[in-house]
C-alpha positions, 0 to 999 in steps of 0.5 A: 597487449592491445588496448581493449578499452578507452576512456571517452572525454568529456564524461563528467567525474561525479562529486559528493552532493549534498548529503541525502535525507531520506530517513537520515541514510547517508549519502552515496553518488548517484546511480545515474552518475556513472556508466558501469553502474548496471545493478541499480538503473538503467542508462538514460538516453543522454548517458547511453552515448557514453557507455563506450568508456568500457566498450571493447576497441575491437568491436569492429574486427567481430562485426558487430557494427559501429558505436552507432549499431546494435553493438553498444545495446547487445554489448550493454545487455550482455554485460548487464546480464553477465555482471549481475546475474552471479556468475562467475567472476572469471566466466560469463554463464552461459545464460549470458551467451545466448541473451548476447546472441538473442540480441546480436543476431536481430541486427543485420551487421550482426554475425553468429559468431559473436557467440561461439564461445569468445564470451564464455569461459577463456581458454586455459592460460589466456588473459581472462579480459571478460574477467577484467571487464567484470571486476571493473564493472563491479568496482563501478557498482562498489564506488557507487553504492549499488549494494551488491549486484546479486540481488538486484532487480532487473537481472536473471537471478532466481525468483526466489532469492528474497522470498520469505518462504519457499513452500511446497503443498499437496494441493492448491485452488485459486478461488476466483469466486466470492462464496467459494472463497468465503466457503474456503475461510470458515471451512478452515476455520472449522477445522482447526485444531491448534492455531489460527493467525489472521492479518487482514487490513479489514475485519469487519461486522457485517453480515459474512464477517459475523459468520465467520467472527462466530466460528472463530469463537466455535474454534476458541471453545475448542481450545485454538489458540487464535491471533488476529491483527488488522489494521488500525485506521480500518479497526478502530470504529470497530472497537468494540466488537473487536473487544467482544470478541476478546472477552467472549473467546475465553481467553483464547483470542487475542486482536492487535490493532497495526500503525498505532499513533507514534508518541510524536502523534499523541503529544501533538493532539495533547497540545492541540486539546490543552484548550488554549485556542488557535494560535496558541504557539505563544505560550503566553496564550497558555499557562506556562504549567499547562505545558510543563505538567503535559511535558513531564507526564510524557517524559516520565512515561515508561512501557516494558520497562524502557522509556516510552520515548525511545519507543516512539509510542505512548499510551497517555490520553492526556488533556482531549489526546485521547478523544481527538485520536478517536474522532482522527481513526474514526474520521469523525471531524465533530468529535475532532473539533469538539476534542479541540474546543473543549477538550479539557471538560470532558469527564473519562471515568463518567463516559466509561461507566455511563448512565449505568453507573447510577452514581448522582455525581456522574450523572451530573457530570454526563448532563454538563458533558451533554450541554456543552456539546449541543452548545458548542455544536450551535456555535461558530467555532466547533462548525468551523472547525469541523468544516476545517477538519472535513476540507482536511479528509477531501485533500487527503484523497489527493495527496499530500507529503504531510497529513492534511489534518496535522496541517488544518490544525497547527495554528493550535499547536506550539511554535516547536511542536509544529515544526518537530521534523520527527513529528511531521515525518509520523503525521506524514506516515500516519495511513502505513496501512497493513494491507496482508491477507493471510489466514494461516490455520494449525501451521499447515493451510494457507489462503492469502490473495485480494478479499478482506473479510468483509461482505463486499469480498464474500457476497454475490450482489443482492439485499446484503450487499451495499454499493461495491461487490468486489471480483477478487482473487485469492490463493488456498494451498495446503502446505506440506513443507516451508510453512515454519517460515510463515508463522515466523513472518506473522511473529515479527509483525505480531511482536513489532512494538513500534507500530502494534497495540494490544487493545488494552493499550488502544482504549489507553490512549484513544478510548472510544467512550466519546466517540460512542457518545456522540452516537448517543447524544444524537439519539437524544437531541433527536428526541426532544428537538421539535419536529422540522426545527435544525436547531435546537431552544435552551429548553430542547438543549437541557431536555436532549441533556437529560435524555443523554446522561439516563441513556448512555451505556457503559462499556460493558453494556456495548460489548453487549450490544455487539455480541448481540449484534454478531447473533442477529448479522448470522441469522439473517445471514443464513436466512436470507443468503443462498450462496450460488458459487459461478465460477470454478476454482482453478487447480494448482499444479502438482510440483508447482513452485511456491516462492512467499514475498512480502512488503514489510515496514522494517528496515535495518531493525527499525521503521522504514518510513518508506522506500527508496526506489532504486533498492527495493529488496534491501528497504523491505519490499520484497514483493516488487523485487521480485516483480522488476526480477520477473520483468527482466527474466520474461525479456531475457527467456522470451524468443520467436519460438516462445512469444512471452506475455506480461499480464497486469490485472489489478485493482489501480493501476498508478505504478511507483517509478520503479515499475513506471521505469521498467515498462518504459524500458521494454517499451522503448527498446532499450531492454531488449522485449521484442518477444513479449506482450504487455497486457494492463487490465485495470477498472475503469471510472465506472467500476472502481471504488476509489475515483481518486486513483483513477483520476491520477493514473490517468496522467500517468497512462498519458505520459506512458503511452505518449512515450510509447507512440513516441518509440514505436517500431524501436528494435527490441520493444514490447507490444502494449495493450491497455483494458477496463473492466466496464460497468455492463447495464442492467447487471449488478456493479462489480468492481475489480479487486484481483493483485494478479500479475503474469510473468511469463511461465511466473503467476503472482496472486497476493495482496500488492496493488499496481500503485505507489501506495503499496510500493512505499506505505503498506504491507502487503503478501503473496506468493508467486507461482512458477512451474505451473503451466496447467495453471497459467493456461487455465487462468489466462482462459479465464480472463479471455472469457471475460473479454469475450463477455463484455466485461473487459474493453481494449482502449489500446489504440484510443488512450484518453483525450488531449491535456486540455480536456483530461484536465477539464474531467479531471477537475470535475470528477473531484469536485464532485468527490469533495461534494461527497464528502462536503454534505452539509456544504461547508466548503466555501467557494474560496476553498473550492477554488483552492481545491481546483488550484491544489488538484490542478497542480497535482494532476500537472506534477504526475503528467510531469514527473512520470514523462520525466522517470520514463526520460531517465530523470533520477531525481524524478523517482523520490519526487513521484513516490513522495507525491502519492505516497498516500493515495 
């Protein structure tokens, strides 16, 4: 029997490295490492030079070329295909044949031939050498840990395979309009009967959100049942009224908040409240039975009858936890400071009863409470800690692997406890936001898209709108079948225990009677301080204390004020808002197909931390499965006759390594895209609400399309076209929000932004379309008028200036960030000039890392993700 394969000297032998740590997985040979490991990457261009250790001898005798021609590449793409599409063991698909033929008989060397059926099934009683090609290119994937090529992105597999439900409906609107999308919610709304499941990362009390807040508790009188989760770090200032809405229901309306701070989180701000001052990881500093009496409260702490520790969450609020959590949610570093300071002298039961209590003893309690702030706030020590704090927040916007605040405070922390490694893993996940939006009525009607319920999502610009006014997309379907797993998926993060609290729980171990004080307090000192004075004389002090303790409501009396608040948002909503919808709903297609993915926290059972990069489904992150699978299929369906487009319109455009990896690859030929055209359409500076993403993703599109100059004209690459939204004078700001991703014949309408975040932090939900070619059409035309109006501007063929400048705009753009959030200009210039150095090497390391993913740099994806996890 002739040889058809010959090993290639000099290709290294992989060893064991060094164990891996990401989230204690156990180590496994890199991807990268071996050839035949198609499942997973994509070779380098220092290793595609060795792809011939499985390459056919015989290549020649079918004139396919030499190693030097499009044989290793068509070769490479058809094994791809072949070996992980699902085929057969013993017969490439026929799928396979013509993507080997699509390839081929683009080169001139190349002949027809090469797909008359030799790389399909062998004749009866022959040797089945593609066969044995599959068997030892699955045995590479085996050794190397691929976990399994069937369901790896990149391939032909169905759309589908990791989907959460696969749905069929009766009808089906993309709402592209902000008062048609609102309109569609309270009609929903309205109309329940049984159920209502909410998940939304906002929910919040402005004027349209107390509309449909009141109509929610309409449907509580009628007796539905109503779940509503939200997010943690966006909730909390809104505690209150989330509480109202609770006792106002009836019973029938329960609030979840999602992310609660891990025990490892509470006892840290335990340590840090103890009152011990900085420094005080020497327990000398600090009674030793300060440090027993917390750690034994903790070891003792048992919730649903297991121990709170083997949980990870806690609902103690011991020493200032309580409050120092609060001011952390709320992002109110005073509170944080003074929980700091003095901690250990507030008085819980007096800020719960308030002045309303009437009880001599508590009044008392609430005037020293009064004292010690307005005297703890004049000092030195509560401002600088405050300004620390603050410093804190401003570097959070540019990343960091762990929470700035843990770190501006570990000087208060016992030696042990700042190097806790589970610890520090909790504070560095602190902002794993749920980011669904899904509003899901009697098992039956779905919404899910881009808009939380807020005014910025459901308003035309006008006197009820604040800055932003988001242009967004949703997707509103009647479901008549597959709608049992969507209520299934809203269960397992309803019951998720470790990152879910009940409100009761939230007020246990971060109460808000502080937070609510200090609003209090400063109505106060406002009133007894002397006109034109910044600070206030021991007399104003004692006055302002007074004024404090007669003044602060209970919680009762605040869940009054809320529900009053939501009677006065909805009559100024209906008298002075006039909805004006302007743009129509886009019809779904009869028979369309309804695949619904989403991004989870879980893996294996337990909190997943994060992703890893290369195996995205098997980590919970379904949706950008699903993406990199849909990249793939639009290459490999693609043709002359049927050119293909690939269409980004999404809110950040900061892409996670496995996307950045992606598109490089169809940019530079090395995934056969001849046919397809890609399209990102993202806002610009001037039109998004979160600089600090734009400021980053400008490296990252840097080193995109210097990669992609740099393999212009390469056989097999993609066109590339680069859009903002721009800010148009004399019209009202709209910022651009949409999660919609085209894929070919393949449409993608959820909540997943195009960035790094929603990759490794956030949940996020969607549900990608297919078989709706009216749809698409209808959608694409929309998007060209919005081209044709000026709103979208094409800066393809001028992408940004040299380094030297972008570094100059860059460093100037954050400075003036950080004055935003620095308004009592407590940051001084050494801090400042720690920042640029900070922000300097941040912008460096993305340029860096993203050039080195899209050169092949395995190592390079776990560093870029980690770097801006938490922008």
């Amino acid at each position: 029997m002739r040889r058809w394969w010959r090993w290639v000297p000099g290709w290294p032998i992989p060893s064991k490295p060094a164990r891996r740590t990401i989230s204690g997985e156990p180590w496994r040979w890199p991807t990268a490492s071996w050839p035949f490991c198609c499942c997973n990457s994509t070779p380098t261009t220092a290793l595609q030079t060795r792809w011939r250790i499985f390459r056919p001898a015989i290549w020649p005798r079918h004139g396919v070329g030499s190693a030097g021609g499009s044989g290793p590449r068509c070769w490479r793409t058809w094994t791809t295909c072949w070996t992980c599409s699902g085929a057969l063991a013993a017969a490439a698909s026929v799928n396979c044949a013509g993507v080997w033929r699509s390839c081929a008989t683009r080169s001139p060397s190349a002949k027809r031939r090469n797909d008359t059926g030799q790389y399909r099934q062998p004749a009866p009683g022959s040797t089945p050498v593609n066969a044995i090609y599959r068997s030892l290119l699955l045995t590479g994937c085996l050794l190397a840990g691929c976990g399994g090529c069937g369901n790896t992105p990149g391939t032909t597999e169905d759309l589908g395979t990791q989907a959460t439900a696969t749905l069929t409906a009766n009808a089906g609107q993309v709402l592209l309009d902000n008062d048609d999308a609102f309109a569609s919610k309270l009609a929903l709304v309205n109309g329940a009967r049984d159920s209502i499941d909410i998940a939304y990362y906002i929910f919040d009390s402005d004027y349209s959100s107390s509309v449909l807040a009141e109509a929610l508790l309409r449907a509580a009188s009628r007796g539905v049942r109503i779940r509503l989760l939200t997010d943690y770090s966006a909730a909390y200032s809104q505690l209150d009224w989330f509480s109202m809405l609770e006792r106002d229901s009836g019973g029938q309306l329960e609030v979840r908040f999602y992310n609660r701070p891990t025990r490892n989180m509470i006892m840290d701000a335990a340590y840090l409240t103890l009152g011990c001052g900085e420094a005080s990881g020497q327990r000398a500093d600090c009674p030793a039975q300060k440090f027993a009496d917390l750690e034994d409260a903790f070891a003792a702490e048992r919730i649903d009858g297991q121990a709170a520790e083997a949980l990870n969450i806690s609902n103690l609020s011991v020493a200032g936890s309580g409050d120092f959590l609060a001011g952390l949610y709320a992002r109110n570093a005073e509170l944080m400071a003074l929980a700091v300071q003095e901690g250990q002298g507030l008085d819980p039961a007096a800020l719960r009863s308030g002045a309303a209590a009437g009880n001599p003893a508590q009044k008392e309690s609430l005037q020293r409470l009064g004292k010690t702030w307005l005297r703890a706030r004049y000092g030195s020590g509560v401002d600088s800690l405050k300004a620390r704090i603050e410093l804190a927040f401003a570097r959070a916007l540019y990343g960091e692997q762990i929470d700035p605040v843990f770190g501006a405070l570990a000087s208060y922390m016992p030696l042990e406890r700042a190097d806790n490694a589970a610890a520090r893993r909790d504070w560095d996940y602190q902002s794993e936001f749920l980011h669904h939006k899904l509003l899901w009525v009697d098992a039956r009607h779905l919404l899910i898209g881009g808009r939380n319920v807020q005014d910025s999502y459901h308003l035309q610009p006008g006197e009820l709108t604040e800055k932003y006014v988001f242009n967004d997309t949703d997707l509103a379907l009647a479901v008549s079948s597959g709608g049992a797993a969507i209520t299934a998926a809203f269960e397992r993060l309803w019951q998720f225990r470790t990152m879910v609290a009940t409100l009761d729980e939230v007020r246990a171990h971060a109460p808000n009677a502080a937070l609510a004080s200090l609003a209090a307090l400063k109505a106060a000192e406002d009133s007894c301080r002397a006109e034109g004075e910044s600070t206030a004389n021991s007399a104003e002090v004692d006055c302002a204390a007074a004024a404090f303790a007669d003044a602060l409501p209970s919680l009762e009396q605040r869940l009054d004020l809320a529900a009053t608040r939501l009677r006065t948002n909805v009559a100024r909503y209906q008298r002075d808002y006039r909805p004006a919808t302007d743009t129509a709903a886009l019809t779904v297609d009869p028979g369309a197909q309804l695949f619904y993915f989403e991004n989870l926290p879980f893996h294996r059972g337990a909190r997943s931390y994060g992703a890893n990069d290369s195996e995205p489904g098997d980590w919970g992150k379904h949706i950008h499965h699903a993406w990199l699978a849909a990249l793939a299929r639009t290459c490999q369906r693609a043709s002359a006759e049927q050119p293909a487009r690939v269409v980004i319109h999404n809110a950040y455009f900061l892409l996670p390594a496995n996307l950045l990896a992606a598109l490089g690859s169809m940019l530079d030929g090395s995934r056969d895209c001849a046919h397809v055209s890609i399209e990102v359409v993202t806002n610009s500076f001037a039109t998004t609400d979160l600089n600090a993403v734009n400021l980053l993703a400008a490296w990252q599109l840097k080193a995109l399309d210097e990669y992609r100059r740099g393999h212009a004209g390469s056989a097999g690459a993609a066109d590339f076209r680069y859009e903002e939204y721009q800010a148009l004078p004399g019209q009202a700001l709209l910022s651009l929000h949409s999660k919609v991703m085209l894929f070919g014949d393949a449409l993608f309408i959820g909540s997943a932004n195009a960035d790094v975040r929603s990759f490794i932090m956030d949940t996020n939900n969607g549900i990608l379309l297919q078989n709706a070619p009216q749809l698409v059409s209808a959608w694409s035309a929309w998007l060209q008028q919005q081209r044709e109006l000026g709103r979208i501007r094409d800066l393809s063929s001028d992408i940004g200036p040299g380094t030297d400048q972008l570094m100059t705009n860059s460093l100037a753009a954050m400075m003036a960030l950080v004055s935003k959030y620095d308004r009592q200009q407590r940051v001084d210039p050494q801090q400042a000039a720690d920042l640029q150095a900070h922000a300097r090497k941040l912008f460096t390391a993305v340029y860096r890392e993203s050039q080195a993913i899209l050169q092949g740099d395995a190592g390079a994806a776990e560093r870029f993700n980690s770097l801006l996890k938490v922008i």
